[in-house]
N, C-alpha and C positions, 0 to 999 in steps of 0.2 A: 305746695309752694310755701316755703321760709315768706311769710310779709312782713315779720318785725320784734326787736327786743327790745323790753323795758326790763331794767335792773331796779329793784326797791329797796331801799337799806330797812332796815328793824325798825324805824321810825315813822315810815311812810316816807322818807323823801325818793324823788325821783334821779339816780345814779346815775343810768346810762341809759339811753334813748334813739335806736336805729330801724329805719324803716329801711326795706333793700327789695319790693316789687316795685318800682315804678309804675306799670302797665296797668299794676293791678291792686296801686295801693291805697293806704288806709285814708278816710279823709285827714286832708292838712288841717291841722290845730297849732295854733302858736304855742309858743316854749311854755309859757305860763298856764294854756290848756293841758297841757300834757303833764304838768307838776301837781295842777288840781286833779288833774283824772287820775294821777296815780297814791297821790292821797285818799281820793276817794275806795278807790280799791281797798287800799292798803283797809281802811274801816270797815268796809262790806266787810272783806276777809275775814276780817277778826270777829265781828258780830253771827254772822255765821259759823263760826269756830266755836262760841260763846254757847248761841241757840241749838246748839244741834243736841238732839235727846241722845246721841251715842257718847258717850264718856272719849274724852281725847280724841273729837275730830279734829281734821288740820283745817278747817273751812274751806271756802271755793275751791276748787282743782282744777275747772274747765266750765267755757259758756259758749255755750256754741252759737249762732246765728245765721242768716241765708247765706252771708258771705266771707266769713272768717271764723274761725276758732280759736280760743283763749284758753291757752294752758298755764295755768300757777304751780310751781314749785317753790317750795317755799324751805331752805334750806336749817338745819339743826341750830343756825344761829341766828334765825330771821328773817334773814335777805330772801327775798321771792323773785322768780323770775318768769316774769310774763313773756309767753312766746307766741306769737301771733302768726296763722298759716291758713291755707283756706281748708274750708272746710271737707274736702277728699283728702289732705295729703294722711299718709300712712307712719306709722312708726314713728310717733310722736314721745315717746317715754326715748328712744334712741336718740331724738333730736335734742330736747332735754339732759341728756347725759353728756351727750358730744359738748354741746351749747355749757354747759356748768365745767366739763373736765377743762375746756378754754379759761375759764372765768380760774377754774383754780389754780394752772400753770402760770397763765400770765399775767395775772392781778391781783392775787392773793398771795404770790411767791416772789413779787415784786416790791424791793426792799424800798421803793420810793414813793407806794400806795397807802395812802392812810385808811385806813378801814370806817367806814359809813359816808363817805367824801364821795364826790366825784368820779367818774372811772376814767380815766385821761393814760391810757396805756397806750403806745402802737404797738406793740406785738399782737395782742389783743384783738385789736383793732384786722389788723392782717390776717392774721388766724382765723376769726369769722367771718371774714369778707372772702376767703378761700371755701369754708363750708358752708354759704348762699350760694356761692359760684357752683359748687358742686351737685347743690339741691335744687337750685332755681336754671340752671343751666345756661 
């Protein structure tokens, strides 16, 4: 089960912020928790990236827990994208792909998007909300 997208710009800010299990979602944190947690990421990430003895790791990738899984991609120019699922679902590098090919037709090819801003698309928006529907059923 899809339970959620955070979008991170290159600076740590917090972009775009969707929860979509209801039944079986993440605990609520106010707008303000969710721009410090993703700050805070955004710094593990890199220190990790930093410490790691292998020459060019990318830092965190995943953290798994009793109840969700946290997938980081973290794209050629920065932006990371946390994807938040429970911890059985399958084909997580496929959902990551789907989930970025979205982000790059309709936010990134959108000529009224500023790049590290906000993500305020509806296509976007639509677009995603059809592949939870698909995945969360």
């Amino acid at each position: 089960m899809f339970l959620g997208l955070w979008i991170i710009n290159k600076a740590g800010g917090l972009i775009f912020q969707r929860d979509f299990a209801s039944d079986v979602a993440l605990a609520k944190v106010s707008t303000n928790d969710y721009l410090v947690l993703a700050g805070t990421f955004h710094s593990v990430h890199a220190i990790a990236a930093r410490i790691s003895p292998l020459p060019g790791s990318s830092g965190i990738t995943s953290l798994e827990t009793d109840t969700f899984t946290l997938t980081c991609h973290q794209t050629h120019t920065g932006t990371k994208f946390l994807i938040f699922t429970d911890p059985y679902h399958q084909n997580i590098d496929q959902l990551v792909r789907k989930v970025y090919d979205l982000y790059a037709d309709y936010v990134m090819k959108n000529p009224f998007f500023t790049p590290e801003m906000p993500v305020r698309c509806e296509q976007f928006d639509v677009h995603l909300a059809k592949l939870v529907r698909s995945l969360n059923g």
